[in-house]
C-alpha positions in Angstrom: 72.8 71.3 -41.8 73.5 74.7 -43.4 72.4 77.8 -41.3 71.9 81.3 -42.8 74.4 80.7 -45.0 72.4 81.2 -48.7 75.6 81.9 -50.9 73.5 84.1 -53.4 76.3 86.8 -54.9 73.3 89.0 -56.3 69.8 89.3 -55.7 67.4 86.6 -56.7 63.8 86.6 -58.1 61.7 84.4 -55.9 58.6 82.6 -56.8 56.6 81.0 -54.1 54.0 78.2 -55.1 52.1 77.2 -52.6 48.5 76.0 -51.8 46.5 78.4 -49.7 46.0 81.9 -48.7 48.4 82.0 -45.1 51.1 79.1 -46.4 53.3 81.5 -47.5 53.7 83.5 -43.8 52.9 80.1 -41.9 55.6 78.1 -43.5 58.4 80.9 -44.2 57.0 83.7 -43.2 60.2 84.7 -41.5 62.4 83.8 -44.2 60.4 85.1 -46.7 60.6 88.6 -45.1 64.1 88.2 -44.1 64.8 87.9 -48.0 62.6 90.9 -48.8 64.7 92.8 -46.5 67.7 91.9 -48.4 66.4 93.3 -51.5 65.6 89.9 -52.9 62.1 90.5 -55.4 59.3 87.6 -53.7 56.3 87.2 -55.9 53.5 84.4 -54.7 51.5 82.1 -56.8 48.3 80.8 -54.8 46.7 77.6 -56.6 43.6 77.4 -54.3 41.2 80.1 -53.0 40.8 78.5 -49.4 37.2 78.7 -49.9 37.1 75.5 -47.3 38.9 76.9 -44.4 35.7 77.9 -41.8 33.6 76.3 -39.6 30.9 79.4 -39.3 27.7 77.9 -40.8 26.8 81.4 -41.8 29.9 81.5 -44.4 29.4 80.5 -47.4 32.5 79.7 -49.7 32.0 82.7 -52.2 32.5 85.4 -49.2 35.2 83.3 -47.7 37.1 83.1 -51.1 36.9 87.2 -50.9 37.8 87.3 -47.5 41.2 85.1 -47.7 42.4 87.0 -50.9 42.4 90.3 -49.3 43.8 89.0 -45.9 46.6 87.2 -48.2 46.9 90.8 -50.1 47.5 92.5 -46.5 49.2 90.0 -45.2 51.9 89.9 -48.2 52.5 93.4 -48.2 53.8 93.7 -44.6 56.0 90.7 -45.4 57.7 92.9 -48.4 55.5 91.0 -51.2 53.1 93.2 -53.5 52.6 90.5 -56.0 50.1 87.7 -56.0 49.2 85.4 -58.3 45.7 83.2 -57.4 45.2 80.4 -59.4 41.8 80.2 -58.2 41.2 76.3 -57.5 38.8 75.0 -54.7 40.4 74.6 -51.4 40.6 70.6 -50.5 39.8 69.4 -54.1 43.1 69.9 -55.5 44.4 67.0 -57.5 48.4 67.0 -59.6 46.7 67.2 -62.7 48.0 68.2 -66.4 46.2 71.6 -66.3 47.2 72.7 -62.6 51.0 72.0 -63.9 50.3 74.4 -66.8 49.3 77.1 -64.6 52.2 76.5 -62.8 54.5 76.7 -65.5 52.9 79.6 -66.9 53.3 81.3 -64.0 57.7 80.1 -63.5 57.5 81.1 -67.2 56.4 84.8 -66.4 58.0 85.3 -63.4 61.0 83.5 -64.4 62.7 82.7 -60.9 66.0 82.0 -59.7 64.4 80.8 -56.8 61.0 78.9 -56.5 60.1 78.3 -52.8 56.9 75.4 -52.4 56.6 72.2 -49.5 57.6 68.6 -49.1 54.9 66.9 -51.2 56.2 63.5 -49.2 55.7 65.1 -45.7 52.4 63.4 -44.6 52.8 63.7 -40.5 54.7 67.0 -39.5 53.9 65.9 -36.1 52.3 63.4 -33.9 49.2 65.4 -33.7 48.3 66.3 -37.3 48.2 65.3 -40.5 49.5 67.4 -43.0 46.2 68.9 -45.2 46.3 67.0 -48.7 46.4 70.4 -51.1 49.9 71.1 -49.2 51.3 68.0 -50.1 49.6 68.4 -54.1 50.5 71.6 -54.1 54.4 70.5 -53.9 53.9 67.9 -56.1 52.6 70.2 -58.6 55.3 72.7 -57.9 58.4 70.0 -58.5 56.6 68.6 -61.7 56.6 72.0 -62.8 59.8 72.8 -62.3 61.2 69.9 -63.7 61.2 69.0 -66.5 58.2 71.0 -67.7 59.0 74.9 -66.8 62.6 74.8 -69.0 61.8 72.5 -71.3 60.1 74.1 -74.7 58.9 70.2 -75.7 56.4 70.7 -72.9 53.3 72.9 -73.1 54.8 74.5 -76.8 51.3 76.6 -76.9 52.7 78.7 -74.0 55.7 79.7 -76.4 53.3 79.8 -79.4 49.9 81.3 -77.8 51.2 83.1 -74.9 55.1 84.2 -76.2 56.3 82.4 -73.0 59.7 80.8 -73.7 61.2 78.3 -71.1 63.2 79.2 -67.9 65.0 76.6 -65.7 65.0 77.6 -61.8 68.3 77.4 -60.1 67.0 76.3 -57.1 64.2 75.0 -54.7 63.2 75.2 -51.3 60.8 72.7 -49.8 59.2 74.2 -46.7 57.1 72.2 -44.0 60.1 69.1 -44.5 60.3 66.2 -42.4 64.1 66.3 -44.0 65.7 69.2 -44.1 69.0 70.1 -45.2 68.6 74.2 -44.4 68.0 76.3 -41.2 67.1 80.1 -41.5 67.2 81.9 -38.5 64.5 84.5 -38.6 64.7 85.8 -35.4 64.8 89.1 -37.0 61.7 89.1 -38.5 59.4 86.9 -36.1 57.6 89.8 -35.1 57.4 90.4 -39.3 56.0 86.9 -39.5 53.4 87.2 -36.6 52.4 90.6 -37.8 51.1 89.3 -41.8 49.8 86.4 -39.9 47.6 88.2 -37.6 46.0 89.9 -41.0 44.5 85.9 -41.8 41.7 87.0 -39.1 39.5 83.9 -40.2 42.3 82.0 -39.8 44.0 82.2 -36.6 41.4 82.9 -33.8 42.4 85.2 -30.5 45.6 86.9 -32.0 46.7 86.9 -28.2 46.3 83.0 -27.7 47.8 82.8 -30.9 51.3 84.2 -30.6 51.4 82.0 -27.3 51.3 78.8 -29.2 53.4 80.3 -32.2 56.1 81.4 -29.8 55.9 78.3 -27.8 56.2 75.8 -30.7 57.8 77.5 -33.5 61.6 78.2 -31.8 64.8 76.8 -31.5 65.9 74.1 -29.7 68.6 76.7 -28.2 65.9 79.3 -27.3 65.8 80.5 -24.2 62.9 82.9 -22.3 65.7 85.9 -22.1 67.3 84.6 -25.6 64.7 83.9 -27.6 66.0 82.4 -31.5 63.2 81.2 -33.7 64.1 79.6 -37.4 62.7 77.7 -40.0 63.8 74.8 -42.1 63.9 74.0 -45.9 65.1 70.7 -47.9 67.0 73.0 -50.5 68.0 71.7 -53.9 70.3 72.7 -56.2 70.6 72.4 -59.6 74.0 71.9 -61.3 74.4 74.8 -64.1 
């Protein structure tokens, strides 16, 4: 399995697509600022507004909506990301639909990324005691079919080129995160603290920030971590496209 070894000669544009405000620093949050750090440019493209993600009866979705996007905004910034694109779809309702993929495409159209980092739409059991939340696995379904063949191909959504002057781009690469096969290892002991930091800004999200960095700590590092040592890392199924 590679390890830290990303091969990039210059630096990259970096688009991630993922479902919810928090995937981004929960799923590569290390990696993501690790990148930043190296003077690669990270933009993010949110499809849903995570207007599901409480259990206070006094919420309603409107204010939660509000509340996620400027945790997400706070929360990107300290991982070295000032851009944010939110799609705006309804938290758990996501379906791989025709007019999500345009979005989608839009947006690699704009952005036009070397890079576009999404998750393993095929990952339904990341472990024995979850199931993986549906919008994360459509959201990386949405994010492959957009990729290919739609994003670099002009036969697909020609009003984008006609309408909206956005001319196809072709990705050179994508990393799945949250894999059950993985082919890539970062190790982002480096920016842990980065990750837990932008995390701790998702204050609906994560409960006792104390409590919190005990379980992430505990369940997010290496096999070869050790309590004086500590190594922490994150995985990827990484493909890359022949030029």
């Amino acid at each position: 399995m590679e390890n830290n070894n990303n091969g990039w000669d210059s630096k990259k544009r970096i688009l991630v697509v993922l479902a919810h405000p928090d995937d981004p620093e929960f799923f590569c949050g290390g990696t993501l600022a690790l990148w930043a750090r190296e003077g690669h440019e990270i933009k993010y493209c949110l499809i849903t507004n995570g207007n599901k993600g409480s259990d206070d009866p006094n919420m309603t979705p409107e204010k939660l909506a509000e509340i996620r996007r400027d945790e997400q905004k706070k929360a990107a910034a300290i991982i070295g990301v000032n851009h944010i694109e939110n799609l705006g779809y309804d938290d758990g309702m996501l379906v791989s639909d025709l007019k999500v993929r345009k979005d989608v495409v839009r947006e690699i159209r704009k952005v036009k990324p070397d890079i576009l980092v999404s998750c393993d739409p095929l990952n339904f059991f990341p472990n024995d005691n979850y199931i993986n939340h549906p919008d994360h696995r459509t959201a990386g379904q949405i994010a492959l079919d957009a990729v290919f063949p739609a994003s670099g191909n002009r036969m697909f959504f020609p009003e984008l080129i006609s309408e909206e002057g956005l001319e196809p781009h072709s990705v050179e690469e994508v990393w799945l995160s949250l894999t059950a096969q993985p082919n890539t290892t970062l190790d982002i002991t480096q920016t842990f603290e980065i990750k837990l930091l932008a995390l701790h800004e998702h204050k609906s999200q994560i409960g006792d920030p104390v409590e919190f960095d005990k379980r992430m700590r505990s369940t997010r590092h290496s096999k070869d971590s050790t309590d004086a040592s500590p190594r922490y890392e994150e995985t990827f199924k990484r493909i890359i496209f022949r030029k």
